[in-house]
C-alpha positions in Angstrom: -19.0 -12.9 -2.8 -19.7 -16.8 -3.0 -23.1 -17.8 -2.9 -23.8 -20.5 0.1 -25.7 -23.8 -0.2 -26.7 -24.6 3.2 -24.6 -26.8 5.8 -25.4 -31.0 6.0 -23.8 -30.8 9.4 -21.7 -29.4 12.2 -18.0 -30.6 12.7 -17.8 -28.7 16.2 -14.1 -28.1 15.5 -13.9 -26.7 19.0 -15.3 -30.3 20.6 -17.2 -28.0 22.8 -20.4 -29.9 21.9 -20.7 -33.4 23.7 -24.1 -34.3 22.4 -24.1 -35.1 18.9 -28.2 -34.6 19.1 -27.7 -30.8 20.0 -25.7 -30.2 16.7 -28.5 -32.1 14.4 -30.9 -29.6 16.4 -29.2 -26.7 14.9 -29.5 -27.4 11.5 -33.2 -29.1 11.8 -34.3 -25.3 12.6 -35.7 -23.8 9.5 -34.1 -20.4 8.2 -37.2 -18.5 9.1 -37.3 -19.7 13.1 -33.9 -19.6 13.9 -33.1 -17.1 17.3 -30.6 -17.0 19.7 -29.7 -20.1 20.5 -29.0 -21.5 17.0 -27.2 -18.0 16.4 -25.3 -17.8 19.7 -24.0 -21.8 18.8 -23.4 -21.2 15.2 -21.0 -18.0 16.0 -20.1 -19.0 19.8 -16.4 -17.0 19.8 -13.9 -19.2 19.6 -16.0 -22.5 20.1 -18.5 -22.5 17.4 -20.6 -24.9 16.4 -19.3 -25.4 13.2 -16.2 -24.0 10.8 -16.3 -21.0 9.1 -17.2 -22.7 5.5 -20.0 -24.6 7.4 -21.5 -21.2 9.7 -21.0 -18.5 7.3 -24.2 -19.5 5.3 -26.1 -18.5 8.4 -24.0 -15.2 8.8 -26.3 -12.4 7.0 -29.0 -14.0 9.2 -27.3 -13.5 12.2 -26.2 -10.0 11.5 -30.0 -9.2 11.0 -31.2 -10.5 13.9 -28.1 -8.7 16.2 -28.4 -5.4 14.8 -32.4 -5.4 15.1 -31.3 -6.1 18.6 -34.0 -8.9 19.2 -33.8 -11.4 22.6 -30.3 -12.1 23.7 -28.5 -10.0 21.3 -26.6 -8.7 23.5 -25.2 -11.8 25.2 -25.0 -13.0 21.5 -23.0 -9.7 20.4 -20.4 -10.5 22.8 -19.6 -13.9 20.9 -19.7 -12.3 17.7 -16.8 -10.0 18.3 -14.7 -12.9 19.5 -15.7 -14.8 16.2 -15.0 -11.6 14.2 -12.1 -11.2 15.5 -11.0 -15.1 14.9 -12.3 -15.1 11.4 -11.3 -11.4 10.2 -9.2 -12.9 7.5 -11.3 -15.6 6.0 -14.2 -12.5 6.6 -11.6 -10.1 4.4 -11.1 -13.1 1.6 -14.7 -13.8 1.2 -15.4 -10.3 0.8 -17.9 -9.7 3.7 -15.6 -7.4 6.1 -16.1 -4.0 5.2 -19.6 -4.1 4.5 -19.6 -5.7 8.2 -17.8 -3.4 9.7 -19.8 -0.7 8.3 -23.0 -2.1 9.7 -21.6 -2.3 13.6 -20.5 1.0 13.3 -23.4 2.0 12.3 -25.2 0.7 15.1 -22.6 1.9 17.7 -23.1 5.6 16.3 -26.2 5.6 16.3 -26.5 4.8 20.1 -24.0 6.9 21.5 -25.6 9.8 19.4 -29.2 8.9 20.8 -30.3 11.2 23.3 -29.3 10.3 27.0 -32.1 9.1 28.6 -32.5 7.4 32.0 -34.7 4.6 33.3 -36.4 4.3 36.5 -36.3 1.3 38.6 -38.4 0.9 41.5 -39.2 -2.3 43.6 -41.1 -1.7 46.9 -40.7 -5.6 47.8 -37.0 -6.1 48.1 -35.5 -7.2 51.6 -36.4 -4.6 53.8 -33.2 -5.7 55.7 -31.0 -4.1 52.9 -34.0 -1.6 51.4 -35.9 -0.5 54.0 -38.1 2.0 52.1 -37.9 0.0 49.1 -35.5 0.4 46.1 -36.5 3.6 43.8 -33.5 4.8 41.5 -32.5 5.7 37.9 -29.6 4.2 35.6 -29.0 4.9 31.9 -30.3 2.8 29.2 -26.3 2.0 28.4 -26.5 -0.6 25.3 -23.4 2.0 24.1 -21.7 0.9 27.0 -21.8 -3.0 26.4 -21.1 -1.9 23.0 -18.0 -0.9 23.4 -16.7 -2.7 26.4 -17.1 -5.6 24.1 -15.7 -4.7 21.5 -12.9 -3.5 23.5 -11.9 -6.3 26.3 -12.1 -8.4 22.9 -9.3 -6.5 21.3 -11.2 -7.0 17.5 -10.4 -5.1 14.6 -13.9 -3.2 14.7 -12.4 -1.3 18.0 -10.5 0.9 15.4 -14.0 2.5 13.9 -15.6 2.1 16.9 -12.5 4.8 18.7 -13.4 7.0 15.2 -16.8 7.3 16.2 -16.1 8.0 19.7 -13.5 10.8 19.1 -15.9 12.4 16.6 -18.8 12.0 18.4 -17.1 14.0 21.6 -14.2 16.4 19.6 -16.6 19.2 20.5 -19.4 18.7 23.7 -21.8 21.6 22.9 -25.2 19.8 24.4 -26.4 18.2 27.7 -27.0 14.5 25.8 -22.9 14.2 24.6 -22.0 15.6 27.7 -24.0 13.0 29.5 -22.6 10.4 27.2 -18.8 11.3 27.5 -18.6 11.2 31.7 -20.6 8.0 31.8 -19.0 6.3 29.0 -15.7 7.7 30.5 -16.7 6.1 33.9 -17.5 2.9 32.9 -14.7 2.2 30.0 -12.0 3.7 31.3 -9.6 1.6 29.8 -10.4 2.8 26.0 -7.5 4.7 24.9 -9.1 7.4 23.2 -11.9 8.1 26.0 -9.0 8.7 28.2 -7.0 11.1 25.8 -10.7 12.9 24.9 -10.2 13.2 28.5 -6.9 14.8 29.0 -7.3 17.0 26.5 -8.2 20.8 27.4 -11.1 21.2 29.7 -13.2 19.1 28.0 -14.3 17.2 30.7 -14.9 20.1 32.9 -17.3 22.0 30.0 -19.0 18.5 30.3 -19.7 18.4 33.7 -20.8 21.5 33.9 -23.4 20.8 31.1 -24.8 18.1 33.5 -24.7 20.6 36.3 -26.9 23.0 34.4 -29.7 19.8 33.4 -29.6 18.4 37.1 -30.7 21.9 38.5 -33.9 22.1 35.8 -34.5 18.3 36.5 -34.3 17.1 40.0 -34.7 13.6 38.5 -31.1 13.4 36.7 -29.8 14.6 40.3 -30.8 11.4 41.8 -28.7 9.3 39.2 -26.0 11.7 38.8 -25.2 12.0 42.4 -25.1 8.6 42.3 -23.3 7.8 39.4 -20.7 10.2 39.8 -19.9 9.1 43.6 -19.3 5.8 42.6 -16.1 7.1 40.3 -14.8 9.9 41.8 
């Protein structure tokens, strides 16, 4: 793997930059204090800021600052995967891609084998037109969703490890948390292949849902969001 001197300037081979001054702005950021604007502009899908030879000195930056999940990386994530996708080759020449890949999946492993766990929203001074009593209900803390949504409606190469992970992860559902985490990833990406034939398979998804059946009745609290959740699908 080369090492990188640090780009002079930013050809925008995209032209999706109109102000010249926006470009200088980039580069004027030290190391040390660039976020996610410099990052989400340097690595902007298929409009980036600047070529591959002039970004990729930035790219081990980038790829801390993602995977540590700081602000916007999830906005920023999505862009990645589009530029991963449209530099997978140079990525493979330059000898970055595996270790790259390795790290995402990494990250998307460990969140869909974190426990399940739900977070309560509650906003007594909504409309009262709409929310009479207020709004007071749960939803899942679902980074694993975006995950894989994006990596999926993206069509990148990482979608093949990502699938791995997934079919390994839920091959056997022995405990409320992958239970939880196969219906509701099932629900809301129900377009990836192998969710669907995880799915099909056996009565796999019946043994699931009846491992959320059994948590709801000790906790009333997961009844509120699964009644919820599951009525919007079904």
């Amino acid at each position: 793997m080369r090492n990188l001197a640090r780009p002079t300037r930013l050809s925008d081979p995209g032209g999706d930059f109109v102000d010249e001054e926006e470009l200088r702005s980039i580069l004027a950021t030290p190391d040390q204090q660039m976020a996610f604007y410099e990052f989400n502009c340097l690595f902007q899908g298929r409009l980036p800021a600047g070529t591959y030879g002039e970004v990729i000195y930035f790219f081990p930056m980038m790829m801390n600052y993602l995977l540590e999940e700081r602000d916007g990386w999830d906005t920023l994530f999505i862009n990645v995967m589009v530029w991963l996708n449209e530099y997978a080759e140079e990525l493979r020449n330059d000898g970055r891609w595996e270790a790259t890949l390795e790290r995402l999946n990494a990250q998307t492993e460990a969140k869909i084998n974190a426990p399940f766990r739900l977070r309560r929203y509650t906003d007594k001074h909504h409309d009262s037109r709409f929310w009479p009593n207020g709004i007071d209900w749960f939803w899942a803390l679902d980074d694993a969703i975006d995950t894989c949504q994006s990596i999926y409606e993206e069509t990148c190469p990482v979608l093949a490890g990502t699938e791995a992970l997934l079919l390994k992860r839920f091959e056997a559902i022995t405990s409320y948390d992958a239970a939880a985490w196969f219906v509701y990833l099932t629900k809301q990406c129900p377009h990836l292949p192998c969710l669907k034939q995880l799915g099909a398979e056996g009565d796999r998804m019946a043994r699931a849902e009846a491992l959320i059946v059994e948590e709801t009745l000790r906790n009333p609290l997961h009844l509120r969001f699964w009644d919820r959740e599951l009525a919007t699908y079904y």
